[in-house]
mmCIF file of the C-alpha atoms, coordinates in Angstrom:
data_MODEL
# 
_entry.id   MODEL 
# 
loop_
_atom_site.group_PDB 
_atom_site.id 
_atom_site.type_symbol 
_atom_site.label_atom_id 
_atom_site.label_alt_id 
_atom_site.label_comp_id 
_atom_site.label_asym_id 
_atom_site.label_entity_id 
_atom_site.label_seq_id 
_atom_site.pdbx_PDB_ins_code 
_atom_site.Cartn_x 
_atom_site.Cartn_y 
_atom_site.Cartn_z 
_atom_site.occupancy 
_atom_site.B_iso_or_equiv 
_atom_site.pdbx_formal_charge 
_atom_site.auth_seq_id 
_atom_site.auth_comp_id 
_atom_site.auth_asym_id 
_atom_site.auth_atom_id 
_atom_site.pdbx_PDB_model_num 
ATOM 1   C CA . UNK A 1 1   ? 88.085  115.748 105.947 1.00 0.00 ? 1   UNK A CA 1 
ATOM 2   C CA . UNK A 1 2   ? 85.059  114.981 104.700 1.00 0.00 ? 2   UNK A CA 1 
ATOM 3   C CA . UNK A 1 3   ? 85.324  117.765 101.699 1.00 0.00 ? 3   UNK A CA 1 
ATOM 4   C CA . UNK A 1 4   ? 89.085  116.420 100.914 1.00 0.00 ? 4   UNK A CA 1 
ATOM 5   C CA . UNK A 1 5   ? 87.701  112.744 100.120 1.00 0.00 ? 5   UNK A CA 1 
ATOM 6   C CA . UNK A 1 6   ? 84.785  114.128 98.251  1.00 0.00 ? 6   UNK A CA 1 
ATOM 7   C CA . UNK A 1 7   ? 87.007  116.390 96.181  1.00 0.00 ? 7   UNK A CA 1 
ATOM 8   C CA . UNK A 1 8   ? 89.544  113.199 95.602  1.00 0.00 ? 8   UNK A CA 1 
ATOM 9   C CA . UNK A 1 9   ? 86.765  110.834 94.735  1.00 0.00 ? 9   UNK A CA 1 
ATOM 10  C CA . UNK A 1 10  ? 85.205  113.077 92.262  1.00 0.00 ? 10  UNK A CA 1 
ATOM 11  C CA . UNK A 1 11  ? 88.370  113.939 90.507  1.00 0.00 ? 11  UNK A CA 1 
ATOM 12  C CA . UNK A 1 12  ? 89.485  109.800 90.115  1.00 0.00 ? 12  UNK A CA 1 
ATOM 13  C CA . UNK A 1 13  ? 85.851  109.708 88.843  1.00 0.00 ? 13  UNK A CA 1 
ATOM 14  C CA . UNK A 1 14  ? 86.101  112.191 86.473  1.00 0.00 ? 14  UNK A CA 1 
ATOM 15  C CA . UNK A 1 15  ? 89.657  110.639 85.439  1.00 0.00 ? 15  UNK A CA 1 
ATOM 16  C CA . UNK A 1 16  ? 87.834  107.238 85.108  1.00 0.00 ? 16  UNK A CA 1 
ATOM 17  C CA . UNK A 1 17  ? 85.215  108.876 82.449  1.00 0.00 ? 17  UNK A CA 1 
ATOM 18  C CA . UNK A 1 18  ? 87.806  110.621 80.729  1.00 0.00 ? 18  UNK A CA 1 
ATOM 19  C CA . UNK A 1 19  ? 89.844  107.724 79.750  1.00 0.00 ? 19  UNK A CA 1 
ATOM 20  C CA . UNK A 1 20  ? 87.610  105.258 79.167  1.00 0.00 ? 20  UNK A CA 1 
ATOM 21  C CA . UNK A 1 21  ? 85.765  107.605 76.649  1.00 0.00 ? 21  UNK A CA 1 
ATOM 22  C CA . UNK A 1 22  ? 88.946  108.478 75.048  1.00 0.00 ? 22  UNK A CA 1 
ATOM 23  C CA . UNK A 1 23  ? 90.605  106.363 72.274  1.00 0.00 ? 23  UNK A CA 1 
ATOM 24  C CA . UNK A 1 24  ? 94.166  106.492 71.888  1.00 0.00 ? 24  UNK A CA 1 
ATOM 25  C CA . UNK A 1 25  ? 97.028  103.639 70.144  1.00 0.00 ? 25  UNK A CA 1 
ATOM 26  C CA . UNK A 1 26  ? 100.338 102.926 71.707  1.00 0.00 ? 26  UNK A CA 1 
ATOM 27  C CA . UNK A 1 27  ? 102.730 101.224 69.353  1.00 0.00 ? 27  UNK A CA 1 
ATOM 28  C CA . UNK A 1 28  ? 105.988 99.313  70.711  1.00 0.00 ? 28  UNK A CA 1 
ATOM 29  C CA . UNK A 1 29  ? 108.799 98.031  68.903  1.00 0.00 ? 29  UNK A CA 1 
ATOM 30  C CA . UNK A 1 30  ? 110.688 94.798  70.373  1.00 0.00 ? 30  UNK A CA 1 
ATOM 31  C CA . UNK A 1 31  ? 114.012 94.024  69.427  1.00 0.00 ? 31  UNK A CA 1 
ATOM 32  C CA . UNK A 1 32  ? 115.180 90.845  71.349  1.00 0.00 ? 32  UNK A CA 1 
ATOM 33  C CA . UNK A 1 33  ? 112.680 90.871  73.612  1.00 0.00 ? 33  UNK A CA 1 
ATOM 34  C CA . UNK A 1 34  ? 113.258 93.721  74.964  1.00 0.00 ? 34  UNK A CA 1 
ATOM 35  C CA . UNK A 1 35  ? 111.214 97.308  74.465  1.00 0.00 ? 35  UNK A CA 1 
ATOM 36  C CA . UNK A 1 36  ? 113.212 99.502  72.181  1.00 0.00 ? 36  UNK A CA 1 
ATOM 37  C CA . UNK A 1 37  ? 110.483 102.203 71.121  1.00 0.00 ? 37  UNK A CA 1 
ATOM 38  C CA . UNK A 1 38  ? 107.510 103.218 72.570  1.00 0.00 ? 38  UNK A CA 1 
ATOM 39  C CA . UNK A 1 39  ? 105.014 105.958 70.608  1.00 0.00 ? 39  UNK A CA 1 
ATOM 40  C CA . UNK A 1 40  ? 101.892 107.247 71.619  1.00 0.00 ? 40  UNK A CA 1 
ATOM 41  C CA . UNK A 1 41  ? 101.487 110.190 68.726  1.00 0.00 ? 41  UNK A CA 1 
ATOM 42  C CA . UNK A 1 42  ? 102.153 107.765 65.550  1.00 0.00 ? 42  UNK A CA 1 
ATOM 43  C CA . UNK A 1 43  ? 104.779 104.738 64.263  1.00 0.00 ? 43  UNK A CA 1 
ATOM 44  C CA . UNK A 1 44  ? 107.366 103.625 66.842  1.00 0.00 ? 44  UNK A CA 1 
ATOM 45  C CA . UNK A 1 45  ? 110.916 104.379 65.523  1.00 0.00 ? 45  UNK A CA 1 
ATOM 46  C CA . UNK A 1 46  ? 112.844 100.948 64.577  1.00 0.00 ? 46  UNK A CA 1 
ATOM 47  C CA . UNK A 1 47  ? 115.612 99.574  66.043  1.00 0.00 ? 47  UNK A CA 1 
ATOM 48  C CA . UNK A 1 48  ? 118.303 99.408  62.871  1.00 0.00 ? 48  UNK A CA 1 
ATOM 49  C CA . UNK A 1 49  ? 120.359 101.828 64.649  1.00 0.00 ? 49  UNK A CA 1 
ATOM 50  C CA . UNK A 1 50  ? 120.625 100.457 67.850  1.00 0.00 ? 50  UNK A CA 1 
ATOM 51  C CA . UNK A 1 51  ? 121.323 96.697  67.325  1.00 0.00 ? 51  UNK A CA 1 
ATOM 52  C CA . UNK A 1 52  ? 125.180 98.120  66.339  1.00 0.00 ? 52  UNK A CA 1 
ATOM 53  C CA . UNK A 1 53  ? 126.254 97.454  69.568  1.00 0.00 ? 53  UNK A CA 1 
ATOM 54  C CA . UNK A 1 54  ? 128.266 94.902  70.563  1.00 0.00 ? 54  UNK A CA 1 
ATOM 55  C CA . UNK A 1 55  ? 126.414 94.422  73.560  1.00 0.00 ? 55  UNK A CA 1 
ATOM 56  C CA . UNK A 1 56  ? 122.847 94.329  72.474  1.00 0.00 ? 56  UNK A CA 1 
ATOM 57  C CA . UNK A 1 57  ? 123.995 91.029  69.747  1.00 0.00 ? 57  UNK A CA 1 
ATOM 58  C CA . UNK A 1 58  ? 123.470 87.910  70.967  1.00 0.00 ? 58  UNK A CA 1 
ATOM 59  C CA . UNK A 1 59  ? 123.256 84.807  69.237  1.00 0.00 ? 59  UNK A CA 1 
ATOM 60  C CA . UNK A 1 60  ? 120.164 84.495  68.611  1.00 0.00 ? 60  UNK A CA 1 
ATOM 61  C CA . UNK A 1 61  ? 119.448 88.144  67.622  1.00 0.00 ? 61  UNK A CA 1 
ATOM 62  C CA . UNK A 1 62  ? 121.804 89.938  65.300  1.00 0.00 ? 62  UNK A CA 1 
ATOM 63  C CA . UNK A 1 63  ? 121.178 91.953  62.043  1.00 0.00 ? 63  UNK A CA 1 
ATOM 64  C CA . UNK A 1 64  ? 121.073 89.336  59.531  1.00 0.00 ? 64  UNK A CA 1 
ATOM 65  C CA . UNK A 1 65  ? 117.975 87.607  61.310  1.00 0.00 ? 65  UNK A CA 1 
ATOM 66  C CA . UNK A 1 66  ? 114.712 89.467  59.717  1.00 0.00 ? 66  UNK A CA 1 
ATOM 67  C CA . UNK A 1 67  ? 112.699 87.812  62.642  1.00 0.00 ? 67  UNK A CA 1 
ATOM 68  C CA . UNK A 1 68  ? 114.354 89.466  65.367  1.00 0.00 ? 68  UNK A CA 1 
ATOM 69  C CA . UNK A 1 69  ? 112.159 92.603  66.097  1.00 0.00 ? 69  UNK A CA 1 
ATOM 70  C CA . UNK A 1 70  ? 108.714 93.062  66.319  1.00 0.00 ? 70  UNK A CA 1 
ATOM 71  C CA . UNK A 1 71  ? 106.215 95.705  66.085  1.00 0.00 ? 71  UNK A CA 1 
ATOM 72  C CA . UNK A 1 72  ? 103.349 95.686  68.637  1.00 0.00 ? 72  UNK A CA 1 
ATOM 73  C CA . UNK A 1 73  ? 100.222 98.153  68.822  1.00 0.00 ? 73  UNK A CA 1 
ATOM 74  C CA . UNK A 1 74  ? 98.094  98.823  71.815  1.00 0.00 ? 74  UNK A CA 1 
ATOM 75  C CA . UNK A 1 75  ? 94.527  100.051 70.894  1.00 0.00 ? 75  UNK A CA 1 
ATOM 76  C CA . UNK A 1 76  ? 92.292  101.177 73.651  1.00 0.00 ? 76  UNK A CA 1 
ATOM 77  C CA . UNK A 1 77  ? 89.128  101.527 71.830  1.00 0.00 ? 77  UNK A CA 1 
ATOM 78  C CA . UNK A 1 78  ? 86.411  104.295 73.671  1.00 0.00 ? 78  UNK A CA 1 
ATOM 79  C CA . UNK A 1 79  ? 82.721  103.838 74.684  1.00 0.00 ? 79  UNK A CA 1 
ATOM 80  C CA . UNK A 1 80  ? 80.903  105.722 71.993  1.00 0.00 ? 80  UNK A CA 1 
ATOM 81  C CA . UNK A 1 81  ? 77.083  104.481 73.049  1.00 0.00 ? 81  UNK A CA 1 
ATOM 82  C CA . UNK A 1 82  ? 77.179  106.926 76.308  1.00 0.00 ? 82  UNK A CA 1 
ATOM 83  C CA . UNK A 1 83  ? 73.499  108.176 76.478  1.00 0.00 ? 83  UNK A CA 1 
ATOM 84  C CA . UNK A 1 84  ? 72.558  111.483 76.739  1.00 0.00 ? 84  UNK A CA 1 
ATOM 85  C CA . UNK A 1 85  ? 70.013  112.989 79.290  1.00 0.00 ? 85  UNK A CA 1 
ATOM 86  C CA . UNK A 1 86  ? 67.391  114.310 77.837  1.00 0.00 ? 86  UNK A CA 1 
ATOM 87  C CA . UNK A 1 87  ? 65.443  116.695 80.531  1.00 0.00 ? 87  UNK A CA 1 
ATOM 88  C CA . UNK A 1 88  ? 61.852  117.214 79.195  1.00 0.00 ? 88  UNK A CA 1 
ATOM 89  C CA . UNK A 1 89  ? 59.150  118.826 81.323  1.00 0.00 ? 89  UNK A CA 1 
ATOM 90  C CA . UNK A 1 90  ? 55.337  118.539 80.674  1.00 0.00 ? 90  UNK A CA 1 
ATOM 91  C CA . UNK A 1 91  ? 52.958  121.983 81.332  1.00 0.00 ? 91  UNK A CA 1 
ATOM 92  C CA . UNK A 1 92  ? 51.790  120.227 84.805  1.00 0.00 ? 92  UNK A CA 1 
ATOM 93  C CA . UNK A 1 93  ? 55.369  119.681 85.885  1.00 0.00 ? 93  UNK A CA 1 
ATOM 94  C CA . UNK A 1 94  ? 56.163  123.056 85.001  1.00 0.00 ? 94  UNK A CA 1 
ATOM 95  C CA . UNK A 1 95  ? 53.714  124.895 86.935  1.00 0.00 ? 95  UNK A CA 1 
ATOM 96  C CA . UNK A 1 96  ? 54.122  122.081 90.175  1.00 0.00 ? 96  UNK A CA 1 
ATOM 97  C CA . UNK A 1 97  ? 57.764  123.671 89.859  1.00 0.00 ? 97  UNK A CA 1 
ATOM 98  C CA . UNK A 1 98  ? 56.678  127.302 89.618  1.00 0.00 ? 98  UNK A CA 1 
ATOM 99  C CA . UNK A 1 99  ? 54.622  127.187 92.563  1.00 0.00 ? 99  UNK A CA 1 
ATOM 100 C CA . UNK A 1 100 ? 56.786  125.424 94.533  1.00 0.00 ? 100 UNK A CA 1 
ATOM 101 C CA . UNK A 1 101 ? 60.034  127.603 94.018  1.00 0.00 ? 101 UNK A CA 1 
ATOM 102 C CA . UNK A 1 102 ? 57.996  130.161 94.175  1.00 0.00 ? 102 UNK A CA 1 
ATOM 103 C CA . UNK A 1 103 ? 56.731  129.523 97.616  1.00 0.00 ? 103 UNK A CA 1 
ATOM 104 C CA . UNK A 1 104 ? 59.897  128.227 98.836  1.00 0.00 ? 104 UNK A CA 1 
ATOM 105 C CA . UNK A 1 105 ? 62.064  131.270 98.138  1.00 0.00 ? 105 UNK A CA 1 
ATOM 106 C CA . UNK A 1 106 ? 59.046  133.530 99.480  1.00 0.00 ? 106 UNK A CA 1 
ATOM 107 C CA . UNK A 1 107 ? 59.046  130.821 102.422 1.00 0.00 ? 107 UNK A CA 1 
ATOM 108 C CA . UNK A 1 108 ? 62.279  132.837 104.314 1.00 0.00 ? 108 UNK A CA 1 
ATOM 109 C CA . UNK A 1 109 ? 61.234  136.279 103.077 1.00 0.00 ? 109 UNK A CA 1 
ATOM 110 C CA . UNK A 1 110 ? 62.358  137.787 106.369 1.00 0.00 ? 110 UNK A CA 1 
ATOM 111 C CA . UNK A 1 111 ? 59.907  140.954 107.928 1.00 0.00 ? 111 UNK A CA 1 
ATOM 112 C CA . UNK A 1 112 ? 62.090  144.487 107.262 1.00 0.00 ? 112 UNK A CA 1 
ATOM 113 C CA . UNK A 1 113 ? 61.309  145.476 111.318 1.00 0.00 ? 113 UNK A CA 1 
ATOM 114 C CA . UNK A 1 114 ? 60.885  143.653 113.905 1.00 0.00 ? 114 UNK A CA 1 
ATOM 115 C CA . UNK A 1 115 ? 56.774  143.430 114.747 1.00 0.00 ? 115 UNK A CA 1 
ATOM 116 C CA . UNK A 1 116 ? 56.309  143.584 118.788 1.00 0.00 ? 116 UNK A CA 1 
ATOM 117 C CA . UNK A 1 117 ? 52.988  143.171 119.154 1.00 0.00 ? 117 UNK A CA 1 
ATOM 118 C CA . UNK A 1 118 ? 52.603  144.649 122.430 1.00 0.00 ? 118 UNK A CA 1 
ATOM 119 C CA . UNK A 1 119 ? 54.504  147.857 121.933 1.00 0.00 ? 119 UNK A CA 1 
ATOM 120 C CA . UNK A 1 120 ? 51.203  150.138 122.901 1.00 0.00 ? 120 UNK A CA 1 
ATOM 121 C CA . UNK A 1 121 ? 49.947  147.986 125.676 1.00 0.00 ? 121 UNK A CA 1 
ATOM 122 C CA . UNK A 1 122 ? 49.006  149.797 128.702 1.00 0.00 ? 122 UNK A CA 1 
ATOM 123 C CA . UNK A 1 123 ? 49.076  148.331 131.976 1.00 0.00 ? 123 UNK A CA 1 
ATOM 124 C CA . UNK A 1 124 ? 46.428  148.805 134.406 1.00 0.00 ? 124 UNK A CA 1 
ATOM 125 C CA . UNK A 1 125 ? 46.001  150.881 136.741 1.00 0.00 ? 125 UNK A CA 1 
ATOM 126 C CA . UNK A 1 126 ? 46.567  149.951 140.637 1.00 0.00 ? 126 UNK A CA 1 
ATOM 127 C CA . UNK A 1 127 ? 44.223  150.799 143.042 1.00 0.00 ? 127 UNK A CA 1 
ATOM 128 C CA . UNK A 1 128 ? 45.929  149.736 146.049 1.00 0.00 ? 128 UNK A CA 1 
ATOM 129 C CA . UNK A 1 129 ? 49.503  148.541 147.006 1.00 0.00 ? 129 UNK A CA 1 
ATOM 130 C CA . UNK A 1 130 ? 49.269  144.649 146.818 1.00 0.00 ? 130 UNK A CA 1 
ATOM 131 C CA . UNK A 1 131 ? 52.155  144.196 149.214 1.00 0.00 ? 131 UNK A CA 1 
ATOM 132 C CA . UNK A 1 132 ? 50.806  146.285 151.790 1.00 0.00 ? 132 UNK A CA 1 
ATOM 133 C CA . UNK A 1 133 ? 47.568  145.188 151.591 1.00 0.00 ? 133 UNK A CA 1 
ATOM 134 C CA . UNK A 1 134 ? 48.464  141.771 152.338 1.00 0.00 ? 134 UNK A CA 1 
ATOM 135 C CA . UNK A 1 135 ? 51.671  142.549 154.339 1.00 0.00 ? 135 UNK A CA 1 
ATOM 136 C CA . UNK A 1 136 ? 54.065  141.059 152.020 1.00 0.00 ? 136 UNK A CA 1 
ATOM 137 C CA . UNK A 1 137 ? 57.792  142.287 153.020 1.00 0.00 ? 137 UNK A CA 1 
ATOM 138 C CA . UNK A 1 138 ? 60.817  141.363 152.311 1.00 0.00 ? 138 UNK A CA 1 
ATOM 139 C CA . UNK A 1 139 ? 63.620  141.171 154.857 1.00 0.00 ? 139 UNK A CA 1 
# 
């Protein structure tokens, strides 16, 4: 679950970036008060053409009227003043690094056999038989 939230948050994240960085214009054109148009790749179309109807006339709004439609624009301007990372690394830092990785990766170098160390151990010698000696039995 844990993976599927992750996933989700970073792609509304990434969607956040992307359109906030992006500009982009919608233009609307209003006839009557009511949306006839909407472009989002250049001029909204006018309305000349559909104020024929009979239906879409009213009083207040009919063809003769110049004041009747309107053309709107929506501008959604983009943040251009992002800053860039700039990733600059002295000689010190460098070799801290170096070392570091260096030792780290070398840190779970595994051994190619396994090492027992005592393989050629000899046990000693007995003399006697303990459990006779002390009459140790089982029953």
């Amino acid at each position: 679950m844990k993976r599927i939230y992750s996933k989700i948050l970073s792609i509304f994240l990434t969607c956040a970036v992307l359109f906030t960085t992006t500009s982009f214009t919608a233009n609307m054109h209003f006839c009557c008060s009511k949306l006839v148009s909407l472009s989002v790749t250049g001029e909204a179309k006018p309305c000349d053409e559909k104020l024929q109807n009979p239906e879409n006339t009213s009083a207040k709004c009919s063809l003769g009227q110049k004041d009747c439609c309107s053309t709107d624009a929506f501008v959604n301007i983009g943040k251009d003043d992002l800053k860039k990372v700039s990733f600059e690394i002295d000689s010190q830092t460098f070799v801290f690094l170096k070392a570091f990785i260096y030792t780290y990766i070398n840190l779970f170098e595994g051994l190619e056999e396994n090492v027992v160390p005592f393989k050629n151990y000899k046990p000693p010698l007995i003399q006697k038989d303990l459990l006779v000696l002390h009459e140790t039995f089982l029953i």
